[in-house]
Biopython code that builds the backbone (N, CA, C, O; Angstrom):
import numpy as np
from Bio.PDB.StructureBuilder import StructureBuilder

atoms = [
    (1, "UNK", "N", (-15.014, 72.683, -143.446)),
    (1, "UNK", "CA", (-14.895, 72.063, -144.750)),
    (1, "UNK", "C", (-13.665, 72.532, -145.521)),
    (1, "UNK", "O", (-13.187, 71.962, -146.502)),
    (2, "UNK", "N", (-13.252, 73.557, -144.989)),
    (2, "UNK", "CA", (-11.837, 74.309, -145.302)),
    (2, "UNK", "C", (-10.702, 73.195, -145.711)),
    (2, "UNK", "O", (-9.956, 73.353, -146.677)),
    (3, "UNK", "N", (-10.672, 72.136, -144.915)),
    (3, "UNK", "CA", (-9.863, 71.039, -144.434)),
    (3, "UNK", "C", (-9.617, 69.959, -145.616)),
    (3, "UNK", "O", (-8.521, 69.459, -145.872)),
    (4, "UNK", "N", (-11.015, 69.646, -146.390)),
    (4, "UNK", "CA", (-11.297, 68.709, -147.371)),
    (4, "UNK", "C", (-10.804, 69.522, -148.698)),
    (4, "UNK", "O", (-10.778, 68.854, -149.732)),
    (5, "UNK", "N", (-10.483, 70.641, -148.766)),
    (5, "UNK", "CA", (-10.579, 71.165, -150.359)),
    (5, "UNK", "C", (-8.868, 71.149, -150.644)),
    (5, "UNK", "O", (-8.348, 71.434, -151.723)),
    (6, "UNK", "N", (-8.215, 70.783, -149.519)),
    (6, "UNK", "CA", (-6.947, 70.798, -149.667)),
    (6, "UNK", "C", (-6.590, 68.864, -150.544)),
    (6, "UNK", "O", (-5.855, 68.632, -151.504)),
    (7, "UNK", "N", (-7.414, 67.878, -149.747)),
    (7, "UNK", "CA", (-7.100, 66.432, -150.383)),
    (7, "UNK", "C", (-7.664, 66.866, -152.349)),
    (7, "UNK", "O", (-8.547, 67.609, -152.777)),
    (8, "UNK", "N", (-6.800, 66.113, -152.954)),
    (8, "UNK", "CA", (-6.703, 66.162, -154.337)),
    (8, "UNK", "C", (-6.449, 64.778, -154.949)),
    (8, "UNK", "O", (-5.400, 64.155, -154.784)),
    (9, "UNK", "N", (-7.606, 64.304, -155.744)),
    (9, "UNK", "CA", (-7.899, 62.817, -156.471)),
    (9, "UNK", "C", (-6.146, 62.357, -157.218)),
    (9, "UNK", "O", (-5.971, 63.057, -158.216)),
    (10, "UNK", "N", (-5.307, 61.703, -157.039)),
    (10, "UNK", "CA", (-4.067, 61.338, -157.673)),
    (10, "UNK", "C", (-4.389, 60.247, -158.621)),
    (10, "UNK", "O", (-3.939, 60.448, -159.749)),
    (11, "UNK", "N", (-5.066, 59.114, -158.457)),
    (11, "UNK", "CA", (-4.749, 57.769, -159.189)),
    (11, "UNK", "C", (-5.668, 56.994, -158.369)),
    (11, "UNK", "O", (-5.774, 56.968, -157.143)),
    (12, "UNK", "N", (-6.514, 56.171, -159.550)),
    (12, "UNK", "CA", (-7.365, 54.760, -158.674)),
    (12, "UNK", "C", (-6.613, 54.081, -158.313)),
    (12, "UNK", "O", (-5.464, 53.871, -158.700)),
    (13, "UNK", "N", (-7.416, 53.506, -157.225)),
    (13, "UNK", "CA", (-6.336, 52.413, -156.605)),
    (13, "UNK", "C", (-6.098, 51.177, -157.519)),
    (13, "UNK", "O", (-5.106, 50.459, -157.400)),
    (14, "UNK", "N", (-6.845, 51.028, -158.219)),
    (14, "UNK", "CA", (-7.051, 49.984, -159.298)),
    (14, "UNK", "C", (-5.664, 50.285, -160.180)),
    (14, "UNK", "O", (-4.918, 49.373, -160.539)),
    (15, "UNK", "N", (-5.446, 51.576, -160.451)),
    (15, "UNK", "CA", (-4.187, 51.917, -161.343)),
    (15, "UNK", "C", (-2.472, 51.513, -160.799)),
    (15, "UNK", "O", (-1.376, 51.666, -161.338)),
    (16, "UNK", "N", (-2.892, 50.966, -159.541)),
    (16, "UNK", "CA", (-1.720, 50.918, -159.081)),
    (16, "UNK", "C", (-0.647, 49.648, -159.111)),
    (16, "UNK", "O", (-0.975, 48.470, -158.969)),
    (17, "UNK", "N", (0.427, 50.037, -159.283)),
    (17, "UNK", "CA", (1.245, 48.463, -159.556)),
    (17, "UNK", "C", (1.193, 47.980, -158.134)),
    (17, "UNK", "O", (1.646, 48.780, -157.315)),
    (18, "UNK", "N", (0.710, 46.771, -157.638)),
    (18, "UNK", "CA", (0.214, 46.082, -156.729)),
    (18, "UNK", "C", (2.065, 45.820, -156.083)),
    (18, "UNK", "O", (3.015, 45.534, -156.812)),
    (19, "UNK", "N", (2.109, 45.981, -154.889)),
    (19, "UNK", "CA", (3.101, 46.238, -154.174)),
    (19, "UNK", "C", (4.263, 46.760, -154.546)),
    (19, "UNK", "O", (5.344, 46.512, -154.011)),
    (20, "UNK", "N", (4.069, 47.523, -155.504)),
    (20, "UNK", "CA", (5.569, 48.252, -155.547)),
    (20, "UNK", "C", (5.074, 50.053, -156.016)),
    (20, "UNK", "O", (4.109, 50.601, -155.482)),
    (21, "UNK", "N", (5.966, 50.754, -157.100)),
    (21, "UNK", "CA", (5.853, 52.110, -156.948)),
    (21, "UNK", "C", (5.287, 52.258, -158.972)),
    (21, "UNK", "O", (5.590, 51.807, -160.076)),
    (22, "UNK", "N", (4.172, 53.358, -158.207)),
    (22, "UNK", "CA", (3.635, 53.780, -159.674)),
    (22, "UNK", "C", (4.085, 55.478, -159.670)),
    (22, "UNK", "O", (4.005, 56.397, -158.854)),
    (23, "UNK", "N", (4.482, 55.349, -160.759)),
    (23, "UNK", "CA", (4.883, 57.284, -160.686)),
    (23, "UNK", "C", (3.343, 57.846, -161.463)),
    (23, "UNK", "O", (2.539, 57.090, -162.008)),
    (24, "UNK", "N", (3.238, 58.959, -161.375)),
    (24, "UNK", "CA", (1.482, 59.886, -161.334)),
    (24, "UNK", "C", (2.391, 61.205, -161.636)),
    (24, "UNK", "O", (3.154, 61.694, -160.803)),
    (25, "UNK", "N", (2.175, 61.749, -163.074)),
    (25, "UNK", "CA", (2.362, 63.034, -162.882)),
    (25, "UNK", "C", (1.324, 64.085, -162.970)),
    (25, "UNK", "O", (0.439, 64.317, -163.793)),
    (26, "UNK", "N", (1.860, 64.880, -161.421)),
    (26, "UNK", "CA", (0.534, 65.337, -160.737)),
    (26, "UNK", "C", (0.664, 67.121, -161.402)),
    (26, "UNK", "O", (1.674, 67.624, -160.911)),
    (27, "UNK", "N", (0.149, 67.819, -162.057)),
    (27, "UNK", "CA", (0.645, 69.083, -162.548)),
    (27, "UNK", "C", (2.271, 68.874, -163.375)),
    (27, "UNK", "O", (2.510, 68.220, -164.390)),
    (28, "UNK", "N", (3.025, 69.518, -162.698)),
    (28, "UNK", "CA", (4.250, 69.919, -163.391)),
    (28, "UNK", "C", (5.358, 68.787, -162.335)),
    (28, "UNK", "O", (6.569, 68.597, -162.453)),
    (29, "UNK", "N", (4.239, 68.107, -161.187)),
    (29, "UNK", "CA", (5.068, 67.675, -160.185)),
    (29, "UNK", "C", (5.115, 65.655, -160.382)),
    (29, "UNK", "O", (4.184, 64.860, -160.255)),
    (30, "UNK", "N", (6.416, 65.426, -160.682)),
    (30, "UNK", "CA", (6.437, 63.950, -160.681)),
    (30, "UNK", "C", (6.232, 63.198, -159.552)),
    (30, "UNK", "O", (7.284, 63.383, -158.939)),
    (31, "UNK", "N", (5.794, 62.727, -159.120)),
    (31, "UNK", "CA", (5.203, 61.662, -158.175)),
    (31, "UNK", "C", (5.275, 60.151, -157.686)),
    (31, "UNK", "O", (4.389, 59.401, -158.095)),
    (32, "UNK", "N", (5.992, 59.780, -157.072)),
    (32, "UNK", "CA", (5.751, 58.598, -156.985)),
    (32, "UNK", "C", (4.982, 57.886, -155.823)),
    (32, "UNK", "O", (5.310, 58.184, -154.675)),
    (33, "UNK", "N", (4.010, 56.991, -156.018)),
    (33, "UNK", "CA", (3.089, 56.484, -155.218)),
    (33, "UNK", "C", (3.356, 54.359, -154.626)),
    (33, "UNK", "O", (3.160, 53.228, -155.070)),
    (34, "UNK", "N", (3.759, 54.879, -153.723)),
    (34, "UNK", "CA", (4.116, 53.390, -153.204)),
    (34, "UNK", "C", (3.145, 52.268, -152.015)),
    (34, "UNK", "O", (2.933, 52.356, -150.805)),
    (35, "UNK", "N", (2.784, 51.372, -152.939)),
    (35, "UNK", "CA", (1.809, 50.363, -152.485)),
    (35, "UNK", "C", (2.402, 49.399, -151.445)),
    (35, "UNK", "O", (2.577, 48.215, -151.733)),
    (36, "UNK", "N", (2.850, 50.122, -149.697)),
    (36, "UNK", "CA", (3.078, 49.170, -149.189)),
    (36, "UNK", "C", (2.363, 48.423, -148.460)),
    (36, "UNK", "O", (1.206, 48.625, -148.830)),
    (37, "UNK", "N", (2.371, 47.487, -147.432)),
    (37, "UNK", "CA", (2.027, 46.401, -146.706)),
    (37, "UNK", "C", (0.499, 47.440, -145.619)),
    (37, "UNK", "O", (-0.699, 47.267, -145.392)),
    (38, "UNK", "N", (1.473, 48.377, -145.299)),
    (38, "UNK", "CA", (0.507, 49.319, -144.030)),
    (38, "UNK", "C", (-0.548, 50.529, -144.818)),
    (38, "UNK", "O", (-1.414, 51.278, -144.367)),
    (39, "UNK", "N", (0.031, 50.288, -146.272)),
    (39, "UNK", "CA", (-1.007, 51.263, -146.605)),
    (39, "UNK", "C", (-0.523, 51.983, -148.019)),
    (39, "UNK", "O", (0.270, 51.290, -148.656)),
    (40, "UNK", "N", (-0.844, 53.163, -148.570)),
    (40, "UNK", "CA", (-0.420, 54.162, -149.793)),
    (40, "UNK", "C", (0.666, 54.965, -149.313)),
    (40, "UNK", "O", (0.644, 55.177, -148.101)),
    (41, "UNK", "N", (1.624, 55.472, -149.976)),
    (41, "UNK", "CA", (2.762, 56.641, -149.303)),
    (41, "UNK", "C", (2.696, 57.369, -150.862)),
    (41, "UNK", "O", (2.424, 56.887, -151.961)),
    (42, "UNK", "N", (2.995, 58.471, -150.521)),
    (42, "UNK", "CA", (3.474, 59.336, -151.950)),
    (42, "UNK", "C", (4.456, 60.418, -151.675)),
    (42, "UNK", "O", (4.095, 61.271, -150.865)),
    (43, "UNK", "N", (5.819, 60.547, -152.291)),
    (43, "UNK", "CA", (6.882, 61.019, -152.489)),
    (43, "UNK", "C", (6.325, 61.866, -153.626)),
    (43, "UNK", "O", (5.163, 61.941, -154.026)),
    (44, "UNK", "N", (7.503, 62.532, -154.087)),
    (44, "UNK", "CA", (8.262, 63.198, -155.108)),
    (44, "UNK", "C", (8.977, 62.224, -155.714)),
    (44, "UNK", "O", (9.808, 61.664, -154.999)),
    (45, "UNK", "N", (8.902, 61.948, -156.585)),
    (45, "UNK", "CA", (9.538, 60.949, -157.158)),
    (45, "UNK", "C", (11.109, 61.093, -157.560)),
    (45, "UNK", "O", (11.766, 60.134, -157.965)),
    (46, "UNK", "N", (11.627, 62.396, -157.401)),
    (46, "UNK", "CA", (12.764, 62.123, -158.158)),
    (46, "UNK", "C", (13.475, 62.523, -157.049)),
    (46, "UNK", "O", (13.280, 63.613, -156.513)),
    (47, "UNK", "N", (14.766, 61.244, -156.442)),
    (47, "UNK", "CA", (15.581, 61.590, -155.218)),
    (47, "UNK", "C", (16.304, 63.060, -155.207)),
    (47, "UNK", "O", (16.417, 63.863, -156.133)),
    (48, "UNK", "N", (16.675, 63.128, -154.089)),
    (48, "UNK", "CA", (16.908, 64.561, -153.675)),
    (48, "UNK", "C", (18.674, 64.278, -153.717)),
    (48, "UNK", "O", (19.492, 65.197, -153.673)),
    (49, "UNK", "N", (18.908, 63.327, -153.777)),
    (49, "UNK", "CA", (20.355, 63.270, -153.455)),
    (49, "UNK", "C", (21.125, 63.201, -154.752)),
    (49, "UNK", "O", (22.236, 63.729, -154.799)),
    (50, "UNK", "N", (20.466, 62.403, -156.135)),
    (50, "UNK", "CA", (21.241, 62.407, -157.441)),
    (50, "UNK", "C", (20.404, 62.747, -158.687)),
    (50, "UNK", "O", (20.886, 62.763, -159.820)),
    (51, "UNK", "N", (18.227, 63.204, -158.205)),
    (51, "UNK", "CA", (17.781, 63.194, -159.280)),
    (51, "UNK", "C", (17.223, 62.094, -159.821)),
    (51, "UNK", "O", (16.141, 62.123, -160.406)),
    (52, "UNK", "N", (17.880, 61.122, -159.670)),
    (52, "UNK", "CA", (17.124, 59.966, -160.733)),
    (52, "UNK", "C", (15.548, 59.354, -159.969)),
    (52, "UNK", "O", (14.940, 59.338, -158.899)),
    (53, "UNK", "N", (15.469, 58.956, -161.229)),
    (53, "UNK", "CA", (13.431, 58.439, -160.940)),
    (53, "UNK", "C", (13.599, 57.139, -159.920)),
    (53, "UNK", "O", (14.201, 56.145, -160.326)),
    (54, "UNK", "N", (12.964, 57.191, -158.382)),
    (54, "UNK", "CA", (12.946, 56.741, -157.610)),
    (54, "UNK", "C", (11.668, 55.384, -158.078)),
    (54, "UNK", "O", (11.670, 54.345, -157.417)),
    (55, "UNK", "N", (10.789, 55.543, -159.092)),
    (55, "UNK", "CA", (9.773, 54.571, -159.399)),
    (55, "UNK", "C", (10.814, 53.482, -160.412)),
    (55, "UNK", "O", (10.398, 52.523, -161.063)),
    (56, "UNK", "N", (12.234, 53.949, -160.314)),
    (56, "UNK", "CA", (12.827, 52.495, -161.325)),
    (56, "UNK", "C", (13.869, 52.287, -159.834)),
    (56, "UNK", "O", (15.003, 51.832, -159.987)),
    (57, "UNK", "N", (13.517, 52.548, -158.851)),
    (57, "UNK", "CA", (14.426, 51.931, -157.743)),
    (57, "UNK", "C", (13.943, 50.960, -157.259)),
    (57, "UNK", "O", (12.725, 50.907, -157.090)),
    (58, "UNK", "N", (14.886, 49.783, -156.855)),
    (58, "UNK", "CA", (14.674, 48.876, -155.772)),
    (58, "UNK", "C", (12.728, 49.177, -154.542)),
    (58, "UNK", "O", (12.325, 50.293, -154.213)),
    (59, "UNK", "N", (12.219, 48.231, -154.292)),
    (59, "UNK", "CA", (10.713, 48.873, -153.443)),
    (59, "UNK", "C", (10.777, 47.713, -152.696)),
    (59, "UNK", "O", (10.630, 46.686, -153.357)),
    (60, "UNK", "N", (11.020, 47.527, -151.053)),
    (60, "UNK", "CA", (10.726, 46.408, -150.365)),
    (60, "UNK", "C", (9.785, 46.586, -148.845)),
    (60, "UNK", "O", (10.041, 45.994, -147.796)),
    (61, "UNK", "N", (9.110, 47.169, -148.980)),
    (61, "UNK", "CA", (7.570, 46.747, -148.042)),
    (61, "UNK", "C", (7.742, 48.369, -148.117)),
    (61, "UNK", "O", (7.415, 49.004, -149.119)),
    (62, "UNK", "N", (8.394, 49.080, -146.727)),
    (62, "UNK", "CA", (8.820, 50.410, -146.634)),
    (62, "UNK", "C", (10.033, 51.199, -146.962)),
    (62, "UNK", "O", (10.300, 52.321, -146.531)),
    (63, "UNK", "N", (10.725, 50.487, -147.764)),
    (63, "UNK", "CA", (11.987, 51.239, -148.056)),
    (63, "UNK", "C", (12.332, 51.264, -149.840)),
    (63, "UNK", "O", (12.628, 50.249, -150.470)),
    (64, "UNK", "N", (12.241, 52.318, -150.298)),
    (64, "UNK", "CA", (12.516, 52.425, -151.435)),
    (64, "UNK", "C", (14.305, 53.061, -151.740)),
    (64, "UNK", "O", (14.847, 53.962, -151.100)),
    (65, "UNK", "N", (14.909, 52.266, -152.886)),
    (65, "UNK", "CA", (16.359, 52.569, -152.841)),
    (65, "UNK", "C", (16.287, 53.397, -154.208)),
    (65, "UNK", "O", (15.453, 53.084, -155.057)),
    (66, "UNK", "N", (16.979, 54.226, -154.362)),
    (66, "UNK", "CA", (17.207, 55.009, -155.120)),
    (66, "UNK", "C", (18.170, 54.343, -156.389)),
    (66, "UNK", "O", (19.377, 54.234, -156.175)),
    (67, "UNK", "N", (17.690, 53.968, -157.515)),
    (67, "UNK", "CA", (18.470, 53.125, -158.579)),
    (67, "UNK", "C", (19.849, 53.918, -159.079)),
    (67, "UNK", "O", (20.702, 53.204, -159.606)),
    (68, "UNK", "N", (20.087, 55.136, -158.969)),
    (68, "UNK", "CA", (21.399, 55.409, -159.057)),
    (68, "UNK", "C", (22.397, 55.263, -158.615)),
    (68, "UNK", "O", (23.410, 54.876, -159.198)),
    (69, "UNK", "N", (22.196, 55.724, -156.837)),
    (69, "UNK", "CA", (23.520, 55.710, -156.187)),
    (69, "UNK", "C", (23.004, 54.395, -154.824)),
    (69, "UNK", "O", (23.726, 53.523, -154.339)),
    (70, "UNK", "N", (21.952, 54.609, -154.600)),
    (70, "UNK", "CA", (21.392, 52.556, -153.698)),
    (70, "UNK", "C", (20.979, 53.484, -152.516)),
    (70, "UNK", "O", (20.966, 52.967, -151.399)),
    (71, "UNK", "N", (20.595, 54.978, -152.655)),
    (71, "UNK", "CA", (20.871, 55.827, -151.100)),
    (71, "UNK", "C", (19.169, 55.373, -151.065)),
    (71, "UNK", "O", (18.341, 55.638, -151.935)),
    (72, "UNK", "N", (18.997, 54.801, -150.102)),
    (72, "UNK", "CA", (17.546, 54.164, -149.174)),
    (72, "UNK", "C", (16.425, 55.537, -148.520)),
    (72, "UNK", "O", (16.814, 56.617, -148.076)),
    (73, "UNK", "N", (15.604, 55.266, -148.592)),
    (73, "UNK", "CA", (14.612, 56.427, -147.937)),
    (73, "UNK", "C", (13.207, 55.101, -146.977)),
    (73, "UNK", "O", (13.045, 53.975, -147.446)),
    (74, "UNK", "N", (12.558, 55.488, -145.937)),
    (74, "UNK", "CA", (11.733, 55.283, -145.649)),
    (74, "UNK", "C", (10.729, 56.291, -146.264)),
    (74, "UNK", "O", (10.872, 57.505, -146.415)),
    (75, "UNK", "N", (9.006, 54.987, -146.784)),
    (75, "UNK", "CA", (8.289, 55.992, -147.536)),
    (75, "UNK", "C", (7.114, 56.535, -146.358)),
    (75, "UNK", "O", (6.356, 57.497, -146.233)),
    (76, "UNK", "N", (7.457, 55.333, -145.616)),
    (76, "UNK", "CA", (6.543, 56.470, -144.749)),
    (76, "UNK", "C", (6.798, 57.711, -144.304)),
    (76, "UNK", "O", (5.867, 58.496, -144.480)),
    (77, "UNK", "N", (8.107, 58.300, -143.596)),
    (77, "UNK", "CA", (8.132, 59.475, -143.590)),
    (77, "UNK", "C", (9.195, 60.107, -143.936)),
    (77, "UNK", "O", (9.740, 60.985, -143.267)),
    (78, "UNK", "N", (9.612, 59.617, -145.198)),
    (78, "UNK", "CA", (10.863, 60.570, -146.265)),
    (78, "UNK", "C", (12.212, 60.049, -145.220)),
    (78, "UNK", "O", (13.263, 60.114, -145.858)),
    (79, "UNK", "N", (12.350, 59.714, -144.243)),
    (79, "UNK", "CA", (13.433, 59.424, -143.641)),
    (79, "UNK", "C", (14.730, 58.749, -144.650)),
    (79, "UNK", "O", (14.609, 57.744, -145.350)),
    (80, "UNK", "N", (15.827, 59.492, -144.524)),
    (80, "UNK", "CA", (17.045, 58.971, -145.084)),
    (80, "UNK", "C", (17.552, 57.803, -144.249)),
    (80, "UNK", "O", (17.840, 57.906, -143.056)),
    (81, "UNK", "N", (17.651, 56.532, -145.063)),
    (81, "UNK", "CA", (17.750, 55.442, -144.623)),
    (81, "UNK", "C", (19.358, 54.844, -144.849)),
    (81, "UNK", "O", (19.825, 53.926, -144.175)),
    (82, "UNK", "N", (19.844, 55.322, -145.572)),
    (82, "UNK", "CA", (21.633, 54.324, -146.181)),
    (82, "UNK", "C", (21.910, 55.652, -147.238)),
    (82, "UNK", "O", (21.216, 56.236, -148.070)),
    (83, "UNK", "N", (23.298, 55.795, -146.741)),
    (83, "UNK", "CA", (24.265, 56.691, -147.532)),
    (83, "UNK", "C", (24.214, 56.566, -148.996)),
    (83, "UNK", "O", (23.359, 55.684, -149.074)),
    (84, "UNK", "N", (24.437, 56.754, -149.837)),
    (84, "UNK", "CA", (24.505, 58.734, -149.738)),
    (84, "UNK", "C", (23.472, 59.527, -149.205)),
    (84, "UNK", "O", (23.677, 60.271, -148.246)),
    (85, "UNK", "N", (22.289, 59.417, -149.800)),
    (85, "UNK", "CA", (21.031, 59.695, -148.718)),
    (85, "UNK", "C", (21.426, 60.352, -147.309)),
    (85, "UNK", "O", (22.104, 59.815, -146.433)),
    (86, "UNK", "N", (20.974, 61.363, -147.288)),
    (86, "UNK", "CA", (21.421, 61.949, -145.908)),
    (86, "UNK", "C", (20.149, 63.099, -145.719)),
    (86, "UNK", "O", (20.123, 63.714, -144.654)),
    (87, "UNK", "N", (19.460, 63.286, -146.397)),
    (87, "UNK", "CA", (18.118, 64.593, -146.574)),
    (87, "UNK", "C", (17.643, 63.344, -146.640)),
    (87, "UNK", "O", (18.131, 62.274, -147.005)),
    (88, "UNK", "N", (16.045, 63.849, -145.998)),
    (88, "UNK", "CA", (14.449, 62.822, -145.633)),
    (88, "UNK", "C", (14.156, 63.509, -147.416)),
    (88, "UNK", "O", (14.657, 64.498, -147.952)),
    (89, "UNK", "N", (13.369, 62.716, -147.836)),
    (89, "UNK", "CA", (12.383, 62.636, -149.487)),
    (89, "UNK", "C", (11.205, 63.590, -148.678)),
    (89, "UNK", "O", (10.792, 63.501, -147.522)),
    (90, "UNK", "N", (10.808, 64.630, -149.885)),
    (90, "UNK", "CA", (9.690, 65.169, -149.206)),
    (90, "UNK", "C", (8.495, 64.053, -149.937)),
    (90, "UNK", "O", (8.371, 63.462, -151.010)),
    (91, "UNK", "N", (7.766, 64.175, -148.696)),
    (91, "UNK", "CA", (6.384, 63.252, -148.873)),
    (91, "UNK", "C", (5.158, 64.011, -148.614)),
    (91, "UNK", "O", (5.295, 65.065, -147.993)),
    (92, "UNK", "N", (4.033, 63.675, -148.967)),
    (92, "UNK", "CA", (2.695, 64.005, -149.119)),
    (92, "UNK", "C", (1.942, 63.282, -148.134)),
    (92, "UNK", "O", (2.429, 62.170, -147.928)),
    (93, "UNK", "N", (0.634, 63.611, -147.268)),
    (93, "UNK", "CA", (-0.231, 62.919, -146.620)),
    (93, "UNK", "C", (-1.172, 61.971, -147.681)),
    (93, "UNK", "O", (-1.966, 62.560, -148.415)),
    (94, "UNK", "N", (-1.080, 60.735, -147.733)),
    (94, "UNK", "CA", (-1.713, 60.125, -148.733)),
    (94, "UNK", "C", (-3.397, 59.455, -148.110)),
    (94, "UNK", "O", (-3.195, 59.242, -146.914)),
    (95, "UNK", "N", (-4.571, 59.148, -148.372)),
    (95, "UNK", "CA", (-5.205, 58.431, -148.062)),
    (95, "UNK", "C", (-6.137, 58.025, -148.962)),
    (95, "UNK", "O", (-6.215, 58.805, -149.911)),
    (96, "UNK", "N", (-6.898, 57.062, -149.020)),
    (96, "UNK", "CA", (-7.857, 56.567, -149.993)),
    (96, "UNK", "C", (-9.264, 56.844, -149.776)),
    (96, "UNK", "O", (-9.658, 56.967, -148.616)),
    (97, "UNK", "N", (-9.990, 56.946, -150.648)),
    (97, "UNK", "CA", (-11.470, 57.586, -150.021)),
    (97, "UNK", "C", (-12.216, 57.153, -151.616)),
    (97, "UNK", "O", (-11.867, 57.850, -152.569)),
    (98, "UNK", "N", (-13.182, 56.065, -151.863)),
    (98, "UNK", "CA", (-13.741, 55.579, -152.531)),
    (98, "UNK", "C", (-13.264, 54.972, -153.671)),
    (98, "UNK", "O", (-13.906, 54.942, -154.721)),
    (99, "UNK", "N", (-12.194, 54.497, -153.525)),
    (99, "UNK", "CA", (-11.701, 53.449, -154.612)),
    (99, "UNK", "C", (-10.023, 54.262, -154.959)),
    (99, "UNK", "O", (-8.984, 53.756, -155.383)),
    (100, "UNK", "N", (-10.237, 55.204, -154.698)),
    (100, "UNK", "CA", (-9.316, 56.644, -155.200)),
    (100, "UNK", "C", (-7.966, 57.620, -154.676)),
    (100, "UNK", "O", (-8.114, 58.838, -154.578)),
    (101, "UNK", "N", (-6.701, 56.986, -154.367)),
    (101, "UNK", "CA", (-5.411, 57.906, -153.661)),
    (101, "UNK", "C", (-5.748, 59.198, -153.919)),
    (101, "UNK", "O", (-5.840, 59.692, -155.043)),
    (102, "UNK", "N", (-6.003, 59.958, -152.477)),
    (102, "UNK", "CA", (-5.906, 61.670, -153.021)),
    (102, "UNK", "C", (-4.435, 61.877, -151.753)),
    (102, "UNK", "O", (-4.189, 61.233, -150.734)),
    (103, "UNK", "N", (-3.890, 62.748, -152.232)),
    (103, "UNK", "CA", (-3.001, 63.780, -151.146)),
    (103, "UNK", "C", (-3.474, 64.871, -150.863)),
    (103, "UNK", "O", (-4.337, 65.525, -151.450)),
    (104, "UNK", "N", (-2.721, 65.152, -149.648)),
    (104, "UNK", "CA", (-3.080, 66.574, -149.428)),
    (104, "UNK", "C", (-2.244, 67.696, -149.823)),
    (104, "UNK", "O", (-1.134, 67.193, -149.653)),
    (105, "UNK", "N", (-2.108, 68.458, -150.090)),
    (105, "UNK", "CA", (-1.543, 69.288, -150.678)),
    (105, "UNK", "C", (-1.779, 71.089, -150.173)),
    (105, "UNK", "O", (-1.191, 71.983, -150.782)),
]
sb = StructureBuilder()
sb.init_structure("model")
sb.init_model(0)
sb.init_chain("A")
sb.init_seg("    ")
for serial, (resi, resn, name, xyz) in enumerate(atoms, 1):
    if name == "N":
        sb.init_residue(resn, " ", resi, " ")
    sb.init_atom(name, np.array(xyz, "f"), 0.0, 1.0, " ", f" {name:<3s}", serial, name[0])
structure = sb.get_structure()
């Protein structure tokens, strides 16, 4: 049961902007949570490459663009997708469990 005390309740699924990115601030940590086609993903919301809030970037099924400099990430697994972008986004294990996005943490 060790295993379960690590997943942590983020946001109903109900709360979520229906295919694109809702930011959740989770503690002290900004968040962004992206509603794609295959399922929930959750980032860090703020890119690693210039800072700016990745929930006012471009969102098209799996690829979220970073609204400052256009540097692309895959949300499934933080992968750096288009320059400047060159570091993967750290990401979270996301899954749903009674109406409810928890991560693991």
């Amino acid at each position: 049961m060790q295993r379960d005390k690590q997943w942590r309740n983020l946001i109903a699924v109900s709360d979520l902007r229906k295919n694109w990115v809702t930011r959740v601030d989770f503690g002290n940590r900004p968040l962004a949570v992206y509603d794609a086609p295959s399922g929930v993903y959750v980032s860090l919301a703020l890119c690693n490459h210039g800072g700016a809030d990745l929930c006012d970037g471009y969102f098209d099924e799996h690829l979220i663009e970073c609204p400052l400099h256009q540097g692309a990430f895959d949300v499934r697994d933080g992968r750096a997708i288009d320059t400047p972008a060159t570091r993967p986004m750290k990401t979270f294990p996301a899954r749903i469990i009674d109406g409810c996005v928890q991560i693991k943490i």
